[in-house]
GULUM-842092 format. One line per 5 residues: number of its first residue (from 1); their letters; for each residue x negated, y, z negated of N, C-alpha, C. Coordinates in steps of 0.05 Angstrom, whole numbers, plus 5000, padded with zeros to 4 digits. Layout:
BEGIN
NUM> A> X Y Z X Y Z X Y Z  ...
//
This chain:
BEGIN
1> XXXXX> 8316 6282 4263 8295 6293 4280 8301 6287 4309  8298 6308 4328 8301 6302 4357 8288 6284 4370  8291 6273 4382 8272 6251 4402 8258 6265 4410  8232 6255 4409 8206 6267 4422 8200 6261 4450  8191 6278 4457 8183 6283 4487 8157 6278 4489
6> XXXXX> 8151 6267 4508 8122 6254 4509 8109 6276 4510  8080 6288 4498 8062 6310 4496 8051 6316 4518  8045 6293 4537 8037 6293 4566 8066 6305 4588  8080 6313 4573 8096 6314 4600 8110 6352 4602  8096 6351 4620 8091 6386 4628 8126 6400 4624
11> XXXXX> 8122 6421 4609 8143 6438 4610 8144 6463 4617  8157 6479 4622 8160 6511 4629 8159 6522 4600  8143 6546 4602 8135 6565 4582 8169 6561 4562  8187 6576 4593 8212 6578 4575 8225 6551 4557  8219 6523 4566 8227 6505 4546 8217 6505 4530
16> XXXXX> 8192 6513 4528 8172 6508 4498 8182 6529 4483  8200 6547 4489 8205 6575 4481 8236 6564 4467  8241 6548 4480 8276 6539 4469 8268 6516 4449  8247 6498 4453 8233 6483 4430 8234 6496 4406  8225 6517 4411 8215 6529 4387 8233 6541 4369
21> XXXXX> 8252 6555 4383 8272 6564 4377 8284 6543 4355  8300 6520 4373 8306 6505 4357 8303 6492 4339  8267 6492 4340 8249 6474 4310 8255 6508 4287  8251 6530 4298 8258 6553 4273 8280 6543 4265  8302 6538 4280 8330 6528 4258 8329 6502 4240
26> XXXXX> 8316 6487 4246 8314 6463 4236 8297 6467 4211  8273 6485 4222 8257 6494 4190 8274 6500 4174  8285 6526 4180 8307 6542 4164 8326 6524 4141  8337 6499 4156 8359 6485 4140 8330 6461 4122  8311 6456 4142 8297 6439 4117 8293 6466 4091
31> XXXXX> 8283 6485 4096 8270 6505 4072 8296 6512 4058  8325 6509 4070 8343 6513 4055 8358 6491 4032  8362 6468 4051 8365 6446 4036 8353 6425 4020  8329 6417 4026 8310 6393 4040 8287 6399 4026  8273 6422 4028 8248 6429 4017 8237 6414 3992
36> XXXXX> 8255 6421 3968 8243 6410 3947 8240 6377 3943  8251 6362 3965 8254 6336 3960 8242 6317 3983  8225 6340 4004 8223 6321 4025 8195 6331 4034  8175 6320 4031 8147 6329 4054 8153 6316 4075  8160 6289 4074 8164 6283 4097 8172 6297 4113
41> XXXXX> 8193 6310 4120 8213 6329 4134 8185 6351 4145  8176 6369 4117 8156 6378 4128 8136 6372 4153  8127 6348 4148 8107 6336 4161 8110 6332 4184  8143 6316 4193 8158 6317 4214 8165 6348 4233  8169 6372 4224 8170 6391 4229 8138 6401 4245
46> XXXXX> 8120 6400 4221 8090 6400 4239 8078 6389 4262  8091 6369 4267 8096 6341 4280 8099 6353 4309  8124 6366 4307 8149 6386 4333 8115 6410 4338  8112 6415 4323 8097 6445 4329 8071 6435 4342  8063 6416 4331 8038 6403 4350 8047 6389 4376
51> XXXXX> 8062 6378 4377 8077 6371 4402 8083 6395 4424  8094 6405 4424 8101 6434 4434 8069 6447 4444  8053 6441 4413 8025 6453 4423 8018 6443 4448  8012 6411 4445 8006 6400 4467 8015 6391 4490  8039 6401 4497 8056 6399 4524 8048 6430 4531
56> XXXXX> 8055 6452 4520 8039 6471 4532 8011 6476 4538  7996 6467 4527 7966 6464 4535 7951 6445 4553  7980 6432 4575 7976 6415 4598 7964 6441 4610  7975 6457 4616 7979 6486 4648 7970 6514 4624  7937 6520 4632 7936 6536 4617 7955 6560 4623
61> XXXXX> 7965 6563 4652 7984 6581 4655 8013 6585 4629  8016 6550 4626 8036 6554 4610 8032 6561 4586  8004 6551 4572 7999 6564 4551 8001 6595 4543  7988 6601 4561 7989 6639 4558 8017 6652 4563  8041 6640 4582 8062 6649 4594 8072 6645 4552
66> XXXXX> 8074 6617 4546 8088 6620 4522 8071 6632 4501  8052 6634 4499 8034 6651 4477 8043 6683 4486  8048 6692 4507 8058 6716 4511 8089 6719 4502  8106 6694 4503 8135 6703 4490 8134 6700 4469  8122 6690 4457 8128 6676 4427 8116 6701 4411
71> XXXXX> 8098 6718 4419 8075 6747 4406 8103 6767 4407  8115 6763 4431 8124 6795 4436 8154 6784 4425  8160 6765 4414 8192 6753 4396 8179 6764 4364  8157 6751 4365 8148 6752 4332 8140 6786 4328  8130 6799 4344 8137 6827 4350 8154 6844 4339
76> XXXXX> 8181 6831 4360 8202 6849 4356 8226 6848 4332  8208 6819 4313 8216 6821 4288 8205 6829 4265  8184 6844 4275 8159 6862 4256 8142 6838 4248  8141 6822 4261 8121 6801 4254 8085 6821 4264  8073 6825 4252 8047 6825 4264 8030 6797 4280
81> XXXXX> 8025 6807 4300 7992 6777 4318 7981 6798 4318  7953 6787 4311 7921 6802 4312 7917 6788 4354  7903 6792 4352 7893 6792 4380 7870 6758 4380  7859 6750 4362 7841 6737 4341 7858 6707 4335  7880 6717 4340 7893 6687 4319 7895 6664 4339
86> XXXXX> 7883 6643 4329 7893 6624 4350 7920 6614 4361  7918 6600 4381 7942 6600 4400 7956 6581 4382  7947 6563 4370 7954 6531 4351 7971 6555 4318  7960 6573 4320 7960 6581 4294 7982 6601 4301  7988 6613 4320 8020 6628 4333 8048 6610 4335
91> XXXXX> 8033 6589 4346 8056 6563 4347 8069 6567 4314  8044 6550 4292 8056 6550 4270 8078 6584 4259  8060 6601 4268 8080 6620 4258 8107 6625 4268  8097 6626 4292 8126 6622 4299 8151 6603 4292  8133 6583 4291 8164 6567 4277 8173 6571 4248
96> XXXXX> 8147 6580 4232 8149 6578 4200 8155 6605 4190  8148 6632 4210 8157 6653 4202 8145 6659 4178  8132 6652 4172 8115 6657 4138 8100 6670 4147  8079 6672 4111 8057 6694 4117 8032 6685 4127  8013 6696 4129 7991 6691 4153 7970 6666 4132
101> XXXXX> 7975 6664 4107 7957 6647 4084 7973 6622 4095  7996 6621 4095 8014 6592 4089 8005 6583 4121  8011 6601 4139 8009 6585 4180 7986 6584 4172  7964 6594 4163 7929 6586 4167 7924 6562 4160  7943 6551 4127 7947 6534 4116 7943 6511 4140
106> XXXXX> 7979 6508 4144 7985 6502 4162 7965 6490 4186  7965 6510 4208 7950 6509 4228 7929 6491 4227  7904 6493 4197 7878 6468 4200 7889 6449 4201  7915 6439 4181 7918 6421 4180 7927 6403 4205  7934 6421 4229 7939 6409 4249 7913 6402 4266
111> XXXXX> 7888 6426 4253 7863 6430 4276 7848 6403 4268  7860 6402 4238 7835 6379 4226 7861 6352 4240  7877 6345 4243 7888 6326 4263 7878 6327 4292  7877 6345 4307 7859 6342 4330 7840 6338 4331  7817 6350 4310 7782 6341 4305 7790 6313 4304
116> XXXXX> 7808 6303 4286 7806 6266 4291 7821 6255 4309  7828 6268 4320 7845 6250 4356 7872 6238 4346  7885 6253 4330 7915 6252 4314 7931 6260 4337  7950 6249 4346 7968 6260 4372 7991 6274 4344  8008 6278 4358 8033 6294 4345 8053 6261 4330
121> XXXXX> 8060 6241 4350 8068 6214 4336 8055 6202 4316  8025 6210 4305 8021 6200 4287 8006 6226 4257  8016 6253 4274 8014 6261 4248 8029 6264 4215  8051 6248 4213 8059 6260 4199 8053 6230 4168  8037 6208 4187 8025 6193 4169 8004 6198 4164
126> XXXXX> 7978 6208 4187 7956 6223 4176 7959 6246 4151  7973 6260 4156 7978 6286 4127 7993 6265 4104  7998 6242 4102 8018 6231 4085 7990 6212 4072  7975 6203 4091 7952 6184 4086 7927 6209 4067  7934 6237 4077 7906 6253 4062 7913 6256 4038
131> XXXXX> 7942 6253 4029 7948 6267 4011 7967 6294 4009  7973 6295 4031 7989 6331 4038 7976 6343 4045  7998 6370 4050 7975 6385 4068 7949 6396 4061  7952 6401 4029 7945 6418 4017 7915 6404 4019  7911 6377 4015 7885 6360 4013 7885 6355 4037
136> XXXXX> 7897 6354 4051 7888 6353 4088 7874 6371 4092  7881 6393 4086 7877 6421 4087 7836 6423 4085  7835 6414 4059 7816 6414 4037 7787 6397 4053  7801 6367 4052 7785 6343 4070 7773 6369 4093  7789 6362 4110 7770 6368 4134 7764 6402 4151
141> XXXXX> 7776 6424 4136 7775 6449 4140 7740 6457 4133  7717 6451 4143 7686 6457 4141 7677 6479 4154  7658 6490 4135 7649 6515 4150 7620 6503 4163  7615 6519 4187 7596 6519 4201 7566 6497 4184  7560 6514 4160 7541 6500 4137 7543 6475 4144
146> XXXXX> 7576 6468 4126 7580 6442 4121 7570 6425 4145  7584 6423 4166 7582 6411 4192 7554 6409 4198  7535 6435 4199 7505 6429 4203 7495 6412 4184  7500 6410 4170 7486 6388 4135 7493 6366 4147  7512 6358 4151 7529 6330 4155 7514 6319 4181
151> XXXXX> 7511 6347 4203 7503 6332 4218 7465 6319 4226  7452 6341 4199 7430 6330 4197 7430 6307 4189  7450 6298 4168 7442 6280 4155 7450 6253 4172  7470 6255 4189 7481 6238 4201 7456 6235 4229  7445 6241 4232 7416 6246 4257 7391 6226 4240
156> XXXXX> 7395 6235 4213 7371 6222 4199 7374 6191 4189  7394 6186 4183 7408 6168 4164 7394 6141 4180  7381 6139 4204 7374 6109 4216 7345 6120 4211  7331 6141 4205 7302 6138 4194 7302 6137 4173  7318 6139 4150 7319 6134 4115 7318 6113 4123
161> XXXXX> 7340 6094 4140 7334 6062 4132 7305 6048 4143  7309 6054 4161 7273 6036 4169 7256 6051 4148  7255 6069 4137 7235 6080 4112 7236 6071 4094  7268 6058 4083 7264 6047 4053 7255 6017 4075  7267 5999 4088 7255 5976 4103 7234 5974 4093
166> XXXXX> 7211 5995 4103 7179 6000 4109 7172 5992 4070  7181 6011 4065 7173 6015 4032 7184 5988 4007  7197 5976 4029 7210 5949 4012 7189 5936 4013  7169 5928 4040 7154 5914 4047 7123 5915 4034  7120 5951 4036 7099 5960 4020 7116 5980 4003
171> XXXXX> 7118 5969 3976 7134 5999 3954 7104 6013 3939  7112 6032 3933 7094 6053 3919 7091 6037 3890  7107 6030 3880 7090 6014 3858 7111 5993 3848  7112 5972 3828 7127 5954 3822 7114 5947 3796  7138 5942 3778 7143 5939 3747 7161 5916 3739
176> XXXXX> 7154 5910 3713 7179 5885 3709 7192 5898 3690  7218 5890 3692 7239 5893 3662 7253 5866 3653  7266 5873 3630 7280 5847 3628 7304 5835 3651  7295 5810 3651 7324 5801 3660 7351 5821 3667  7356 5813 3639 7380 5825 3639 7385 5855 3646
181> XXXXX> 7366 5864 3644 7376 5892 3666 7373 5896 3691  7375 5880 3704 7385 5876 3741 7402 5852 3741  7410 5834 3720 7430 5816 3722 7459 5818 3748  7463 5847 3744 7489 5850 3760 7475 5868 3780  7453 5874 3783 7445 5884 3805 7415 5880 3826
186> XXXXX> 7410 5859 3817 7389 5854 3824 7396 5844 3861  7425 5834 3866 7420 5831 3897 7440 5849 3910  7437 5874 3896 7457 5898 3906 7431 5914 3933  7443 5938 3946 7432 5948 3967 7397 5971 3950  7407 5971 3914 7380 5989 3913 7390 5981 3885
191> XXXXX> 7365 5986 3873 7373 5986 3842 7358 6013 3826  7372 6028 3814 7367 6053 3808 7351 6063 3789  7325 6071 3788 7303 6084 3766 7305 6114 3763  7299 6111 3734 7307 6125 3721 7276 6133 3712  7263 6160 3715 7232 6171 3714 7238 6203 3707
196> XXXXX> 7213 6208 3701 7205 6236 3698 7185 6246 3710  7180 6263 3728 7153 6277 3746 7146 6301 3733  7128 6306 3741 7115 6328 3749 7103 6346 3767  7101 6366 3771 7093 6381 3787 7071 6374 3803  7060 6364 3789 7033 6340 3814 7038 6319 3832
201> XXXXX> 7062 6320 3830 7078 6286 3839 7069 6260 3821  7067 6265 3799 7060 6247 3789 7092 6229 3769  7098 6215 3766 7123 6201 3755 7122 6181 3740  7133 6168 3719 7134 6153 3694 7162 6148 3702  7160 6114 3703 7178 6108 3704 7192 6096 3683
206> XXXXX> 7217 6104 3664 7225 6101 3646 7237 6077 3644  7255 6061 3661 7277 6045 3668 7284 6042 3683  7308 6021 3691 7323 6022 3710 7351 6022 3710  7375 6032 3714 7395 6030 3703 7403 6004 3713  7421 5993 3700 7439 5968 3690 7465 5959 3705
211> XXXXX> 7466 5974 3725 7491 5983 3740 7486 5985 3769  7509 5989 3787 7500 5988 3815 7525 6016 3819  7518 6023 3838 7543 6048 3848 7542 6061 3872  7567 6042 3896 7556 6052 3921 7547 6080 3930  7568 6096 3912 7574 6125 3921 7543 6143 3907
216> XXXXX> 7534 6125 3893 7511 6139 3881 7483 6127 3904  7484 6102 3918 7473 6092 3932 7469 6123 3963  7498 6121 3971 7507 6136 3995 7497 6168 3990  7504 6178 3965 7484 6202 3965 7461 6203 3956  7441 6180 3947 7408 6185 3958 7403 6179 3981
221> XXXXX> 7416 6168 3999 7404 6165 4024 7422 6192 4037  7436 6193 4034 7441 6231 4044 7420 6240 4040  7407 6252 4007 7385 6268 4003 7366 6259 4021  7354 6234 4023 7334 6225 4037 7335 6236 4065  7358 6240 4082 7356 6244 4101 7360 6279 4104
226> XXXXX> 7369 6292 4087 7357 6316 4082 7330 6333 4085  7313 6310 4052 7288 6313 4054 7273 6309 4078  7278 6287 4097 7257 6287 4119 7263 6309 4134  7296 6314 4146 7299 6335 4164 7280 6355 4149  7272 6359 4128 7271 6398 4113 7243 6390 4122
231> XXXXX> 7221 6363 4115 7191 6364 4119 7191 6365 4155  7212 6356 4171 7200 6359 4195 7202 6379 4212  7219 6401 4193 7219 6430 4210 7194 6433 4189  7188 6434 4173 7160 6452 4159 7128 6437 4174  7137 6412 4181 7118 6400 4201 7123 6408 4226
236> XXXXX> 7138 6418 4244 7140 6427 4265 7132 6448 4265  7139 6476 4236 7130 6495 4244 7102 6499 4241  7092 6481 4228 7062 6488 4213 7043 6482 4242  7059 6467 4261 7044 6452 4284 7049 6481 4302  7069 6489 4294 7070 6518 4314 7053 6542 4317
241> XXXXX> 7053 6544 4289 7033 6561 4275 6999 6550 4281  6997 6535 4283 6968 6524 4290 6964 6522 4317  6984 6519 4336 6976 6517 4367 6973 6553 4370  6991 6564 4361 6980 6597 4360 6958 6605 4365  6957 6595 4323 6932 6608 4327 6907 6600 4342
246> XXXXX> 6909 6568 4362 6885 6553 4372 6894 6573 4395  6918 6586 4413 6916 6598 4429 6897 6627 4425  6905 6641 4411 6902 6667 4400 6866 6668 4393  6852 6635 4380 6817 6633 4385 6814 6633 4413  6830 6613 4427 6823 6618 4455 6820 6640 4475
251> XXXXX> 6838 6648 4469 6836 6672 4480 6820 6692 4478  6819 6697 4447 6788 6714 4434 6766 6712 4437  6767 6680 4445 6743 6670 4465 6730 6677 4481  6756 6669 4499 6746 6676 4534 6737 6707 4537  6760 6726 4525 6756 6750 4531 6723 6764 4516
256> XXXXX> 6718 6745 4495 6690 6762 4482 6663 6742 4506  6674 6716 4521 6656 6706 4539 6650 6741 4566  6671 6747 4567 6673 6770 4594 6661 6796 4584  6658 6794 4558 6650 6820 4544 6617 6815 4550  6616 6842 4565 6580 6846 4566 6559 6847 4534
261> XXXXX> 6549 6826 4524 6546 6831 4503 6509 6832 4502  6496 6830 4517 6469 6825 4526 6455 6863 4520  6436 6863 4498 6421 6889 4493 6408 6901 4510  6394 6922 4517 6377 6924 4532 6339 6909 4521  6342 6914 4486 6329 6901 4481 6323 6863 4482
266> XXXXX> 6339 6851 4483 6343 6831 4482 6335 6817 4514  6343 6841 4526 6330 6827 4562 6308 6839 4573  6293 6856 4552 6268 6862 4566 6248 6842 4539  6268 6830 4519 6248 6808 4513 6245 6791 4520  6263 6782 4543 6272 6754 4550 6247 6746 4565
//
């Protein structure tokens, strides 16, 4: 692999253009030789393409100068660019010359290295640490949804704890079991019941399981911090809906105060 060039250090469109050039040959002999026996190599190769990304994306001038050669090369080899594709995601094609599934591939796996502040020197242990690309890919490629969920829950997650705090102090109700079924969990972070409800909110509590499990711990307090976000938009809106309608009496108010409502009978009884 070539010596790397620091990512900070500004190049002309046309070197990032001879970069590139040269990382296509180097793909070429890894996909010829190398392929079946080496991700590393891969990874290293992605490595060049993110590098390149980020020395051109010093001078947005240079960005666009080489996003304009690299379109009208891939062009004039019947390559199709949509107008749409990202600049990160041209890079990859261009060096990988593949089809638009494999650079998309590709490409997150580099986007999900920048979401985590991966420079180009340490990606090719990040994708080696996920598992490949394929689970790099997987991990951190989120749709819009995802990211809003995560980030409710991640907003809520310090009011679940002062709530269970609160409810440790005062709990909704308390039972004994044997011993031996909190033996191994009785000074764990929760110990897990096991009930049946009803539609009234009413619950029977059956047991408690016998076991501790952080990952089972970590997603009730997810849900928990779900559930409050979901009751405090239905509490915000219900508060919306009621200042309304206190505007909407008000108003019906005032305007039936201005309304002449006095009979003629009524003021010659007065």
């Amino acid at each position: 692999m070539a010596k790397s060039v620091s990512s900070k250090t500004a190049l002309s469109a046309q070197s990032i253009i001879e970069k590139a050039d040269a990382l296509v040959k180097q793909r070429e002999n890894f996909e010829q030789n190398e392929y079946a026996r080496s991700n590393q190599r891969l990874y290293e190769i992605l490595a060049q393409v993110l590098e390149m990304y980020e020395q051109a994306s010093i001078s947005k001038t240079t960005l666009s100068e080489t996003v304009k050669q690299m379109k009208a090369k891939l062009e004039a080899s019947k390559v199709r660019v949509q107008t749409n594709t990202l600049a990160l995601t041209l890079f990859v094609r261009y060096v990988f010359r593949t089809d638009r599934q494999r650079s998309m591939n590709y490409s997150r796996t580099l986007q999900a290295a920048l979401q985590q502040g991966i420079n180009a020197k340490q990606l090719a242990q990040f994708v080696e640490d996920c598992g490949g690309v394929e689970q790099c890919k997987k991990r951190f490629t989120k749709s819009e949804k995802v990211v809003a969920k995560e980030t409710v829950i991640a907003n809520n997650l310090a009011l679940v704890d002062d709530t269970l705090a609160s409810l440790a102090e005062n709990p909704l109700a308390t039972f004994k079991v044997p011993n031996s079924v909190v033996a191994t969990t009785y000074d764990k972070e929760f110990v897990f019941v096991i009930g049946k409800a009803d539609k009234q909110g009413n619950i029977k509590a059956l047991g408690a399981v016998p076991a501790y499990s952080a990952g089972m711990a970590k997603w009730a307090k997810q849900q928990l911090a779900l559930f409050i976000s979901n009751q405090q938009a239905i509490t915000k809106k219900h508060a919306n809906a009621k200042r309304k309608d206190t505007a909407l009496a008000t108003a019906k108010s005032a305007a039936k105060s201005k309304t002449p409502t006095e009979t003629v009978g009524e003021l010659l009884a007065a």
